[in-house]
N, CA and C of each residue as an Amber inpcrd file, in Angstrom:
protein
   660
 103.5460000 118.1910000  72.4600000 102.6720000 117.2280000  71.7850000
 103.5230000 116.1060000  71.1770000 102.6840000 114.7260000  71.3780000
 103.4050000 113.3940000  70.4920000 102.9180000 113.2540000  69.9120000
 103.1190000 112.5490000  68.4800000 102.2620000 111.5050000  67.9980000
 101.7980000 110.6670000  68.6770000 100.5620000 110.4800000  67.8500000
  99.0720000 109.5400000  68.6020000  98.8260000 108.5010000  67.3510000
 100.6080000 108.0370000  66.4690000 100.3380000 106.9030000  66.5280000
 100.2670000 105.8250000  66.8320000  99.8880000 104.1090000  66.2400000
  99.8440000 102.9740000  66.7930000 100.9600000 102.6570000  66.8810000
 101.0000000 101.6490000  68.2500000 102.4210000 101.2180000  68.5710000
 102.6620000 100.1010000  67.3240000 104.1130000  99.8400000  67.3920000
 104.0620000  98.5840000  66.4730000 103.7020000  97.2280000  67.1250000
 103.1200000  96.7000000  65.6930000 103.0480000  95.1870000  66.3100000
 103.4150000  94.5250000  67.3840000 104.8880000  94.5480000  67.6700000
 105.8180000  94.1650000  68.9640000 105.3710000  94.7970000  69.9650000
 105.0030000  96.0340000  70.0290000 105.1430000  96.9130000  71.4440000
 103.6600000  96.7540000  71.4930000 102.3470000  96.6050000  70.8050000
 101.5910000  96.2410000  71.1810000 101.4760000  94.9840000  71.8960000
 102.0120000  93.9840000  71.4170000 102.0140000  92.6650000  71.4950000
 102.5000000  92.7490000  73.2910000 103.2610000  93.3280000  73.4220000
 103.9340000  93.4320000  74.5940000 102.8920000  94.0030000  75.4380000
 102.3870000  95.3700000  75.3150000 101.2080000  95.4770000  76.1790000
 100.3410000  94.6790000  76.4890000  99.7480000  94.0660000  75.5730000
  98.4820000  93.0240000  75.9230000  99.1930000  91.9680000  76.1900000
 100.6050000  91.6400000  76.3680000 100.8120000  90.2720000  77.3040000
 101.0150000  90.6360000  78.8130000 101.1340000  91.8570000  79.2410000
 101.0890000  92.0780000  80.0720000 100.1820000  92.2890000  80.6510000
  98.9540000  92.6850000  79.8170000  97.5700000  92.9030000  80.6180000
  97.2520000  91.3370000  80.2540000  97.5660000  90.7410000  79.6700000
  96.5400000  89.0280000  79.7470000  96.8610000  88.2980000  80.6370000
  98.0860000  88.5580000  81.1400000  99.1820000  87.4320000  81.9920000
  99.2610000  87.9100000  83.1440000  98.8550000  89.1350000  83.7030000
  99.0230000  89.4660000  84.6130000  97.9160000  88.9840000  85.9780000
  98.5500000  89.0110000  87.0350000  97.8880000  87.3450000  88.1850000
  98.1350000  88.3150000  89.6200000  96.9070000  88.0390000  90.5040000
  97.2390000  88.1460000  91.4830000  97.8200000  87.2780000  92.3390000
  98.9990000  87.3160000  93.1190000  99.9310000  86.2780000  93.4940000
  99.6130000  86.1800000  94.5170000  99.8030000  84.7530000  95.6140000
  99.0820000  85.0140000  97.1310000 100.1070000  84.0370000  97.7460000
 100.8170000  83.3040000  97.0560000 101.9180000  82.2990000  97.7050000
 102.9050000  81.5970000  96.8870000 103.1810000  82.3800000  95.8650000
 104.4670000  81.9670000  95.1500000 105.5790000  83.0090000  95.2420000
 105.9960000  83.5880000  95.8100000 106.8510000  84.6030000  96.2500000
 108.0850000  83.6270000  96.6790000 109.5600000  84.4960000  96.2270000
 110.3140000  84.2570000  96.5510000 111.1290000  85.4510000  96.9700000
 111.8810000  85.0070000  98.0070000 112.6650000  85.7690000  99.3880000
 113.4370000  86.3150000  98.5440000 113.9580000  86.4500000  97.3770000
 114.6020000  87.7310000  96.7530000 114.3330000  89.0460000  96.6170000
 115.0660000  90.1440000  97.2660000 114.8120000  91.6130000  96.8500000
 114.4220000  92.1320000  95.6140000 113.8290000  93.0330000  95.0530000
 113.8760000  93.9410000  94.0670000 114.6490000  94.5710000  94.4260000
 115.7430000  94.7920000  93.1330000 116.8360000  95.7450000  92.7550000
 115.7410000  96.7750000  92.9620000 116.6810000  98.0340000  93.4210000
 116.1930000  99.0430000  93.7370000 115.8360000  99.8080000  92.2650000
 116.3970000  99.9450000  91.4460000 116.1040000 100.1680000  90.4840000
 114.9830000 100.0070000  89.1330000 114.6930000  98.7730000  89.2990000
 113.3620000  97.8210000  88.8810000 111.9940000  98.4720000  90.0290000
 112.1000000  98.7450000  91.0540000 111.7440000  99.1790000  92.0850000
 110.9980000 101.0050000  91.3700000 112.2950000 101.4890000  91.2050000
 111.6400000 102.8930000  90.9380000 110.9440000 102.9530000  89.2820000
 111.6010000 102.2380000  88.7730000 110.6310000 102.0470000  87.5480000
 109.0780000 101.5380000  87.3480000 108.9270000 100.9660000  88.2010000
 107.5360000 100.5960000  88.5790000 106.8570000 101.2490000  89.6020000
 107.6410000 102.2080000  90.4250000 106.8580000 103.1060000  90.9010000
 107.0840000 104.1740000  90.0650000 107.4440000 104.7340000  89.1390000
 107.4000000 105.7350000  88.5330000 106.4680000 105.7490000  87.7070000
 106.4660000 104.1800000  86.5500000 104.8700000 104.0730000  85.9270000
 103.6740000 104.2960000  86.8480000 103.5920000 104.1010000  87.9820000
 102.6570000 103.9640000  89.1630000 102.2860000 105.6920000  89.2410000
 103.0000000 106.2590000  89.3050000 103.3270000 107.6000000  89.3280000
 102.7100000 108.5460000  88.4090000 102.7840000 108.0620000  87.3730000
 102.1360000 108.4090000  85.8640000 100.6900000 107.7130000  85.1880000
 100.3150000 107.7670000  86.3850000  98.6360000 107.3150000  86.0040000
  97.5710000 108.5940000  86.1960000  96.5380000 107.9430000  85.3660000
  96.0300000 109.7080000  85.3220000  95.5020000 109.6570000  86.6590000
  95.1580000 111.1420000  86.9240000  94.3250000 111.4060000  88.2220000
  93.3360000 112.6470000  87.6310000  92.0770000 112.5580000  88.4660000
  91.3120000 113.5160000  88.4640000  91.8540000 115.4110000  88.6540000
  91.8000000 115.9670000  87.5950000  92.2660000 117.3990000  88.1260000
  93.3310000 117.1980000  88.0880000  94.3560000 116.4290000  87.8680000
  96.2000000 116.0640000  88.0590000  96.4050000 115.8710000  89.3440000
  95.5030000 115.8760000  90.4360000  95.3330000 115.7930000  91.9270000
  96.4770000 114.9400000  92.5230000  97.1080000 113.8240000  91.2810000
  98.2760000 112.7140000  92.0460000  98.1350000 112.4270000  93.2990000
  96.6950000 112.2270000  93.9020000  96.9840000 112.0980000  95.8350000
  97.0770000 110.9910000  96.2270000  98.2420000 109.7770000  95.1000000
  99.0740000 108.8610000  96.0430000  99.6190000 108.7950000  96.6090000
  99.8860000 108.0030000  98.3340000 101.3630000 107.3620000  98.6190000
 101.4280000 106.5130000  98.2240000 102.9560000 105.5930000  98.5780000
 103.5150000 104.5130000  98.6390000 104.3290000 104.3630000 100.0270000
 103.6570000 103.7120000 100.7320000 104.8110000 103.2950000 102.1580000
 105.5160000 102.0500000 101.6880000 106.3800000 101.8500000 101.5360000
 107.2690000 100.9830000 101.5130000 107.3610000 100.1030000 102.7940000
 107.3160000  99.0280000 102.7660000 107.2010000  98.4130000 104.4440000
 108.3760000  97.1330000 104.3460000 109.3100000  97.1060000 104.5520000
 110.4530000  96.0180000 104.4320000 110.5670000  95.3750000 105.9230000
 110.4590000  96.0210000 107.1690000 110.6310000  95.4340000 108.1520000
 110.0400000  93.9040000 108.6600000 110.8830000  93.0700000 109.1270000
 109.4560000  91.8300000 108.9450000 108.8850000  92.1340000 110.5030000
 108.9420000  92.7210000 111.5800000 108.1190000  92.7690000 112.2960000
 107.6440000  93.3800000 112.1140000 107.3540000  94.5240000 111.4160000
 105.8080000  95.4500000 110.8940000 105.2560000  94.9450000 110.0490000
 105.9270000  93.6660000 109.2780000 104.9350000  93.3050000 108.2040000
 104.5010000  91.5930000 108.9670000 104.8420000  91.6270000 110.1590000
 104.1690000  90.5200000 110.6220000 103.0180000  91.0120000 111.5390000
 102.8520000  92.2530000 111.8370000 101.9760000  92.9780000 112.7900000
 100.4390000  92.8910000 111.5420000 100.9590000  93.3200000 110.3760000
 100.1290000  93.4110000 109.6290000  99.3650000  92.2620000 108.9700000
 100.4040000  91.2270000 109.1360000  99.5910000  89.6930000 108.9420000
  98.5790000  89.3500000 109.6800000  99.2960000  89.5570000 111.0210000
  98.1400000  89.3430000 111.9560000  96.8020000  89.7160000 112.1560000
  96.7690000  91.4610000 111.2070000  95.9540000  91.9740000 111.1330000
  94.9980000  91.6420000 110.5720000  95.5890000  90.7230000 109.3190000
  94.7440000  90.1860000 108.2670000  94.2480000  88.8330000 108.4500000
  94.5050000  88.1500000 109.5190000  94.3830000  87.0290000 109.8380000
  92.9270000  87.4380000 110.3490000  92.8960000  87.5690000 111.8620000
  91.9140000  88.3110000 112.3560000  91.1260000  88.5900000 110.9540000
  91.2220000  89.6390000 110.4870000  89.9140000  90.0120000 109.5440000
  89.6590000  88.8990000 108.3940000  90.4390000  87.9200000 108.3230000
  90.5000000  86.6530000 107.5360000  89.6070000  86.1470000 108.1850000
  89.3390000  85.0280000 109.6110000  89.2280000  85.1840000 110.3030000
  87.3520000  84.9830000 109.9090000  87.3650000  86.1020000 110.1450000
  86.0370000  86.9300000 110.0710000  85.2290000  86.5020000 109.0050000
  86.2240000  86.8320000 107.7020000  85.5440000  87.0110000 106.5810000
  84.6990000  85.2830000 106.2370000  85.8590000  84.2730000 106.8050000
  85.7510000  82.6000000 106.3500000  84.2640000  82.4250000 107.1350000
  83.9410000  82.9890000 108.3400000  82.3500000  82.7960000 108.5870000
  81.1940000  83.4730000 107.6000000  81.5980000  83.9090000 106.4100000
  80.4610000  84.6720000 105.7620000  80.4680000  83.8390000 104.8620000
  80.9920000  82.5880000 104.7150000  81.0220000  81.7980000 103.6380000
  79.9870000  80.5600000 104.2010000  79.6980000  79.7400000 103.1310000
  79.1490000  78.1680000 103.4540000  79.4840000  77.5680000 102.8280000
  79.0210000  76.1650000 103.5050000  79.2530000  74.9030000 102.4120000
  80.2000000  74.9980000 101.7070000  80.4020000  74.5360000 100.3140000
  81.7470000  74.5520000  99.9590000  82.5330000  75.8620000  99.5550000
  82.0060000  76.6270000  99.3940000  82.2140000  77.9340000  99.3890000
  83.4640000  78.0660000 100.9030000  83.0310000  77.8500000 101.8760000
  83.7160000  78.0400000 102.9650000  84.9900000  77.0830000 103.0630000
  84.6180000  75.8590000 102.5730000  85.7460000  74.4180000 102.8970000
  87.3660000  75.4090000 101.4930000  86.4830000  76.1210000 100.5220000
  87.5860000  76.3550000  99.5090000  88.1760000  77.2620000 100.0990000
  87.4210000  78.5620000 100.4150000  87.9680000  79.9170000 101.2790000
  89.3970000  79.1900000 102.3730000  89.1270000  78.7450000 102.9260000
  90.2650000  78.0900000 104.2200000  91.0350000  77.5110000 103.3890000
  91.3850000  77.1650000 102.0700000  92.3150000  76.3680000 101.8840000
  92.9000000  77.0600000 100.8220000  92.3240000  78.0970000 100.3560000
  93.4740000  79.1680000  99.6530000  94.4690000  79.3390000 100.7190000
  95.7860000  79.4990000  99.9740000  96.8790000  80.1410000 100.9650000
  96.5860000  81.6350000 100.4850000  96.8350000  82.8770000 101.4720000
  97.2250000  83.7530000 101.4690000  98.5180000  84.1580000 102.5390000
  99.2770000  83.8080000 102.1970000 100.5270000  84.2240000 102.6350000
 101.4440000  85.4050000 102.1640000 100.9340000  85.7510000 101.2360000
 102.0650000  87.2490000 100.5850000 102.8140000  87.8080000 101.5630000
 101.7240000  88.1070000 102.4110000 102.1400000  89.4800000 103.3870000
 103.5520000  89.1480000 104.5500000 103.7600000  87.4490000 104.4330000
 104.8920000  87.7920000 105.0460000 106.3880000  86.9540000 104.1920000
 105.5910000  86.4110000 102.6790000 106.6140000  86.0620000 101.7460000
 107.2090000  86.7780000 101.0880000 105.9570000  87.6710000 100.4030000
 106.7550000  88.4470000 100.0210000 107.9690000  89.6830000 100.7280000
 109.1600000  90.2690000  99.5950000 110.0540000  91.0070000 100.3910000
 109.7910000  92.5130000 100.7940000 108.7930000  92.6500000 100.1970000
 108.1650000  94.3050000 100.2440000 106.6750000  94.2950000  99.8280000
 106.4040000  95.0200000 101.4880000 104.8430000  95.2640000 100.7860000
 104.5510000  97.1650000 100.8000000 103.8630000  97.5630000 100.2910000
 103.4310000  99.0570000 100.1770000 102.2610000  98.7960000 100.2040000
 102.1080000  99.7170000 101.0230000 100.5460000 100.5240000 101.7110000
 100.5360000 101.8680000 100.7940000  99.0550000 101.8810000 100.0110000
  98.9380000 102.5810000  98.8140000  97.4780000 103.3250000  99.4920000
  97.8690000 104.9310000  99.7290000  97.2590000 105.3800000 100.1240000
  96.5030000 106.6780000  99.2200000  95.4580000 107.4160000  99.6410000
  94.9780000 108.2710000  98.7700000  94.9140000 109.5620000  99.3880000
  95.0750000 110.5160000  99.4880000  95.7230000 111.8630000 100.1530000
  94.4640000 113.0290000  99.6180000  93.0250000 113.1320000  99.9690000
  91.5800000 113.4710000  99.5590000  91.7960000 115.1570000  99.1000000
  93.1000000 115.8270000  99.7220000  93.5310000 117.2330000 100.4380000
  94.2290000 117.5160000  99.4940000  95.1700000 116.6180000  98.7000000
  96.0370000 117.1850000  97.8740000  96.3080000 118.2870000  96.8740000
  94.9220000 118.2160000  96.6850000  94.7060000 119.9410000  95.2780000
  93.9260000 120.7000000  96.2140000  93.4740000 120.5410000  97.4080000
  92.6180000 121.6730000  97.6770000  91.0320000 121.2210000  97.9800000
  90.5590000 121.8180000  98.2900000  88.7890000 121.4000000  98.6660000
  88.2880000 120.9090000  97.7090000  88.1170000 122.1560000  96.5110000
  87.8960000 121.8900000  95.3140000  88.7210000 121.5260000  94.1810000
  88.2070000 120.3500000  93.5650000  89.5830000 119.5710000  92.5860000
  88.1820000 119.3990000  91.1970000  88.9320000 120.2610000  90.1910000
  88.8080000 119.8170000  88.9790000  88.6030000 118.5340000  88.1500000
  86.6810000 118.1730000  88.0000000  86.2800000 117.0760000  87.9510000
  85.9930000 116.0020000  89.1470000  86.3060000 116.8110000  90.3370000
  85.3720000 115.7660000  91.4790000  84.7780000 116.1790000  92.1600000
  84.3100000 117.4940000  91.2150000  82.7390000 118.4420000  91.7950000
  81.5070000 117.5980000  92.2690000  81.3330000 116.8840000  91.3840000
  79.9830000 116.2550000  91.7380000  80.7260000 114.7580000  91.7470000
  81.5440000 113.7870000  92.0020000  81.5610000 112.5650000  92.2940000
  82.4420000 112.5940000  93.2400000  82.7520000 112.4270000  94.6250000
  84.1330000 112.4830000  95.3830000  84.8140000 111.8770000  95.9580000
  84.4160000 110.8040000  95.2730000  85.3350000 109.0890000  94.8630000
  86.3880000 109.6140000  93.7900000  86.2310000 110.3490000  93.0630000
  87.4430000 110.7090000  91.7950000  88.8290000 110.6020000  92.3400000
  88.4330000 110.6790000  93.3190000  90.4510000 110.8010000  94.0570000
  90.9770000 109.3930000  93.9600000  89.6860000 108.6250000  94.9860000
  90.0300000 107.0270000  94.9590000  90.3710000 106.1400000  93.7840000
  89.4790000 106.8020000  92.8660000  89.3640000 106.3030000  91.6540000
  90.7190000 106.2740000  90.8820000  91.5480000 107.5120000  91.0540000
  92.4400000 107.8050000  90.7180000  93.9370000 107.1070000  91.2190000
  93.3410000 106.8990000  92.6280000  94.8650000 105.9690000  93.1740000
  94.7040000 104.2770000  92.8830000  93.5120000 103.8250000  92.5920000
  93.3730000 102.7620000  92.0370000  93.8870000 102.3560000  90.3490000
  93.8330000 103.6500000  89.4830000  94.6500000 103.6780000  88.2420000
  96.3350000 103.5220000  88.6080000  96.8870000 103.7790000  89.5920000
  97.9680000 104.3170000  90.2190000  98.3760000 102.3410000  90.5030000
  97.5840000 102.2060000  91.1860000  98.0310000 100.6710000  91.5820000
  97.7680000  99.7160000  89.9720000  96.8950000 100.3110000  89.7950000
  96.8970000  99.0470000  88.0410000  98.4200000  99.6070000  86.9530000
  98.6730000 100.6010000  86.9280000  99.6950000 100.9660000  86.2920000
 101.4180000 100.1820000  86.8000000 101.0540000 100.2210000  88.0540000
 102.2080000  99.7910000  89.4810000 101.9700000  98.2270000  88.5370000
 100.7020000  97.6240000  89.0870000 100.4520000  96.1270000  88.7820000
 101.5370000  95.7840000  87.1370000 100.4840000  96.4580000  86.2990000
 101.1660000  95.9490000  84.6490000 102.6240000  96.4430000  84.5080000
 103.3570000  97.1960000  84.9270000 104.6140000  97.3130000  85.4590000
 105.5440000  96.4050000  85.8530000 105.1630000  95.6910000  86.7510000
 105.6350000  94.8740000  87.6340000 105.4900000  93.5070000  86.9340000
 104.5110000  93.3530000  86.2170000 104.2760000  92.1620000  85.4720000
 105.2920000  92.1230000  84.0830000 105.6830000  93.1900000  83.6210000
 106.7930000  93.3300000  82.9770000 108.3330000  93.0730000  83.0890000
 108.2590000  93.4780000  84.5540000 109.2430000  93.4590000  84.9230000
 109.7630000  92.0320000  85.5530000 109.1770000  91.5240000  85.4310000
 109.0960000  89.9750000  85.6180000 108.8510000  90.0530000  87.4120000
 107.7720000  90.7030000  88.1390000 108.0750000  90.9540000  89.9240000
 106.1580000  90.5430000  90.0620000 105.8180000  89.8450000  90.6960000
 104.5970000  89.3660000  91.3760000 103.9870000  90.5870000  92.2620000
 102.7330000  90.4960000  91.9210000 102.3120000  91.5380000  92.6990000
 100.6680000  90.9690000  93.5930000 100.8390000  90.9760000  94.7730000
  99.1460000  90.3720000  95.0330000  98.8890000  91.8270000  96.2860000
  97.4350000  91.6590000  96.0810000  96.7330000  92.9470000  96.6430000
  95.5350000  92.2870000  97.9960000  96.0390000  92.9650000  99.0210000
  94.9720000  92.6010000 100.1220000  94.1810000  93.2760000 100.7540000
  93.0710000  92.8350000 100.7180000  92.2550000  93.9930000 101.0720000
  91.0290000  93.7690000 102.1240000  91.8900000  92.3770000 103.2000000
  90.9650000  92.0530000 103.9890000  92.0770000  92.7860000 105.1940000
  91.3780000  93.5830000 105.6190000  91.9200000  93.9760000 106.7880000
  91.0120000  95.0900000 107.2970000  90.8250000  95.6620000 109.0750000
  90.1600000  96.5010000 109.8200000  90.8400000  97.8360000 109.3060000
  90.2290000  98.6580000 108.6530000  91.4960000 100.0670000 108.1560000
  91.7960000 100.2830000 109.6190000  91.5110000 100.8350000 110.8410000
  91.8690000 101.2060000 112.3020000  92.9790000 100.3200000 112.1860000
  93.3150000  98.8370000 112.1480000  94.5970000  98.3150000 112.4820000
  95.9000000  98.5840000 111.2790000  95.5320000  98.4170000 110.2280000
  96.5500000  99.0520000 109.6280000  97.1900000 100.4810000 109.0510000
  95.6430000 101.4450000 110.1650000  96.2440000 102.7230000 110.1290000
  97.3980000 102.8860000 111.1540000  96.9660000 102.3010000 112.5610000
  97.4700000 102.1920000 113.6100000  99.2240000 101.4020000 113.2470000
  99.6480000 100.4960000 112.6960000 100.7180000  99.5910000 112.2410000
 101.7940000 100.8810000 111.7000000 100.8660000 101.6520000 110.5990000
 101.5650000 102.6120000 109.8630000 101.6640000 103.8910000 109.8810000
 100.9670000 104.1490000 111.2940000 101.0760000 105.1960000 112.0030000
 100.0510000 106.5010000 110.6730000  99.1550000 105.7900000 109.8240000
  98.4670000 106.6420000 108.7280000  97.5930000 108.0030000 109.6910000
  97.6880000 108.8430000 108.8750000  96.8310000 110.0630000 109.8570000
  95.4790000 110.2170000 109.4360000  94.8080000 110.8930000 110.1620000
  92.9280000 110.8580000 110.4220000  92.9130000 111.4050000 108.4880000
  92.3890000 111.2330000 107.6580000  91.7740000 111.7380000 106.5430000
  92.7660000 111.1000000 105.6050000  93.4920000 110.4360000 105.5650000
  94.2510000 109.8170000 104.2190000  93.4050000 108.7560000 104.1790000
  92.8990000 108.4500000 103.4060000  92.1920000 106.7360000 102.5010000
  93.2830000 105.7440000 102.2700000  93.0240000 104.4820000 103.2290000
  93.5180000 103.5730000 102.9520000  93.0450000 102.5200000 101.7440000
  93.6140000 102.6970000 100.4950000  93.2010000 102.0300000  99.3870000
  93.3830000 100.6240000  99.3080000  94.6660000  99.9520000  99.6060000
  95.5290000  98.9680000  99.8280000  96.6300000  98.0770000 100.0700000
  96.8120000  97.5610000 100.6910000  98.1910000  96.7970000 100.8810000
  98.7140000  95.7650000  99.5690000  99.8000000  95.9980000  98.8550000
 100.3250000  95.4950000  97.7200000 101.4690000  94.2710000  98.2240000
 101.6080000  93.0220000  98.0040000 102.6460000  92.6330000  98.4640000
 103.8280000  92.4390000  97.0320000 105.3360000  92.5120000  97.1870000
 105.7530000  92.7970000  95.9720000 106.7430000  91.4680000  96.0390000
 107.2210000  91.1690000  95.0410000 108.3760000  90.0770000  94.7680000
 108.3580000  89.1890000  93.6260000 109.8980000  88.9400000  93.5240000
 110.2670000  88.0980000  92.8380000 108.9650000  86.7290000  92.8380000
 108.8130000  86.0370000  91.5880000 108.0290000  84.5800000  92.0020000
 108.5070000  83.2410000  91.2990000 107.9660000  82.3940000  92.0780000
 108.5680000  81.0730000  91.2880000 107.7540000  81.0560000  89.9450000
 106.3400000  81.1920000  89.9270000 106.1450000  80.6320000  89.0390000
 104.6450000  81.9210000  88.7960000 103.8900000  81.8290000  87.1450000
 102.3390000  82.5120000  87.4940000 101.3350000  81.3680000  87.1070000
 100.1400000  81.5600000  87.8410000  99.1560000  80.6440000  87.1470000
  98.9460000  81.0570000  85.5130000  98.5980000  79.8880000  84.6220000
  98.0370000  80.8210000  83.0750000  96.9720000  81.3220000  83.2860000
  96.1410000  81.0570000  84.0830000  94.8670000  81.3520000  84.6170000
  94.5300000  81.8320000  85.9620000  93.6800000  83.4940000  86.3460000
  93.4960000  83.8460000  87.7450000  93.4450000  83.0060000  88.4620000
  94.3830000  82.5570000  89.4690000  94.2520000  81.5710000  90.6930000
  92.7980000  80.9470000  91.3330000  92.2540000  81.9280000  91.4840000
  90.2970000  81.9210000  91.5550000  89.3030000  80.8800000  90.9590000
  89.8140000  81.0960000  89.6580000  89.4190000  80.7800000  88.7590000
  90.0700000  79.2590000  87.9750000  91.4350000  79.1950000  88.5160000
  91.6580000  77.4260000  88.5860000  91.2400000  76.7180000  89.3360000
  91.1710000  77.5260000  90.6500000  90.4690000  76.7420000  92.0230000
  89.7160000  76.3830000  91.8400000  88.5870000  76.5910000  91.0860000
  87.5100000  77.2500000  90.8260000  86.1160000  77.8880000  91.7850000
  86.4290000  79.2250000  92.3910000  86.2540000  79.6280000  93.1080000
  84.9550000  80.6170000  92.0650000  85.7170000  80.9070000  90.8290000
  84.4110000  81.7590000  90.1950000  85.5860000  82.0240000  88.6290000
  84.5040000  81.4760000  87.8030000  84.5780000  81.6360000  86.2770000
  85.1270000  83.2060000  85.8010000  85.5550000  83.3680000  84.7490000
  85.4640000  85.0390000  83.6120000  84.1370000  85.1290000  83.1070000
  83.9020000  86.2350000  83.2510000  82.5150000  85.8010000  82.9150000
  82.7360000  86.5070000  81.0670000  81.7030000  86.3790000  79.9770000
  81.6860000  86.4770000  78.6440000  81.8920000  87.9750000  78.7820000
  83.0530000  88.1530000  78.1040000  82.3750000  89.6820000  77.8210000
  81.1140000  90.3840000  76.5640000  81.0210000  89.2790000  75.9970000
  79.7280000  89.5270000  75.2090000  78.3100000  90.1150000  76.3010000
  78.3510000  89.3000000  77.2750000  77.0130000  89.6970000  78.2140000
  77.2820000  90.9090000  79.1600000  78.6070000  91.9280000  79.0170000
  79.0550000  93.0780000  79.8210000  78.7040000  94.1410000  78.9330000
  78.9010000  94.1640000  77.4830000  78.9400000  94.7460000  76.3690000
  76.9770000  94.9730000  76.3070000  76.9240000  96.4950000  76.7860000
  75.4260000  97.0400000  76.6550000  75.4900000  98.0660000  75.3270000
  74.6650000  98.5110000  74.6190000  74.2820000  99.5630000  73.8520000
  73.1840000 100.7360000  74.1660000  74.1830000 101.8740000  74.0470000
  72.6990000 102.7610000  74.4100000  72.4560000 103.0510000  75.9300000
  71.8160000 101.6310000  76.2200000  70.8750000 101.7620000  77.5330000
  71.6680000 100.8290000  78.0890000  71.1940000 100.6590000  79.6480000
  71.7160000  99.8870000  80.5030000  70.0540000  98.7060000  79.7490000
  70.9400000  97.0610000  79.5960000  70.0350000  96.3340000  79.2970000
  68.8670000  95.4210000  80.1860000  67.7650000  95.8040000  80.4770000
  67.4440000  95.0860000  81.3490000  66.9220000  93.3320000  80.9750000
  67.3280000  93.0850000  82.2790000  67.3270000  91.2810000  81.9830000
  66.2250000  91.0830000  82.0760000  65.5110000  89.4030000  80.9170000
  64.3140000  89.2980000  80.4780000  63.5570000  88.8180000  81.7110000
């Protein structure tokens, strides 16, 4: 057992700049490695996120090669691709003119997978919901994320892609959940504000109007 007291001032202060500042990156990456070391520290916080039942059923593929991580661009292009016809009007003219480039700027990307098998059939607390696993490797990548944002390393997350092609790329086997592709690196610079949301692609919305009591509130 620890104490369950408050951090100090400083070390709070430090948490919430890391959760305020923290940005999904899509084209400011720079061609510098992560020290390997900075590397396991942020997968180790990654590591130490809760899971349902203690189930831990993350991977991390590490993907450094640039022709596997150009196989995987492609992949995303294609399903890019795709996605820019579900748009209109200006909605569509903005979509095409985001860059998403991570996947082959940045120097490392990981494929963050969810492993459904890991405790057994039955897992403690995902009796009745059996998303709890997913749920769980998604804490796994936000822990990875505010990590990395500490560590002064860019992190952007993609999640337009056919799972069949980037099971196929990474050779993933029949029943692991593909959660997401992370791209990692050094960056020039962060927006102060979600990239999205300077573009202006879509506002924060109040958290006053998220904040329900009681009941779920229904609108007038």
């Amino acid at each position: 057992m620890t104490t369950a007291s408050a951090f100090s001032e400083e070390e709070k202060a430090a948490v919430y700049r890391a959760i305020m500042t923290r940005r999904d990156v899509r084209d400011e990456f720079l061609p510098d490695p992560i020290e390997p070391e900075t590397l396991m520290r942020i997968l180790e916080a990654a590591h130490h996120a809760p899971s349902v039942g203690f189930m831990q059923p993350w991977n991390f593929i590490l993907v450094r090669d640039e022709e596997r991580r150009k196989a995987v661009f492609e992949a995303f292009s294609r399903a890019n691709d795709e996605a820019a016809e579900l748009f209109s009007g200006e909605k569509a003219v903005l979509y095409r003119q985001l860059k998403l480039q991570g996947i082959l700027k940045a120097p490392l990307g990981i494929c963050v997978t969810c492993d459904p098998d890991r405790a057994g059939p039955v897992v403690l607390g995902r009796t009745h919901n059996p998303r709890m696993d997913s749920y769980s490797t998604v804490c796994a990548i936000q822990n990875l994320w505010l990590a990395a944002r500490a560590e002064g390393i860019g992190v952007g997350w993609v999640s337009i892609f056919h799972d069949a092609d980037l099971r196929a790329i990474l050779n993933i086997p029949a029943g692991i959940e593909i959660i997401g592709w992370l791209c990692l690196g050094k960056v020039s610079a962060l927006y102060d504000q979600p990239e999205l949301q300077v573009k202006g692609w879509r506002d924060r919305l109040a958290l006053e109007d998220l904040i329900f009591h009681e009941e779920w509130r229904r609108e007038p």
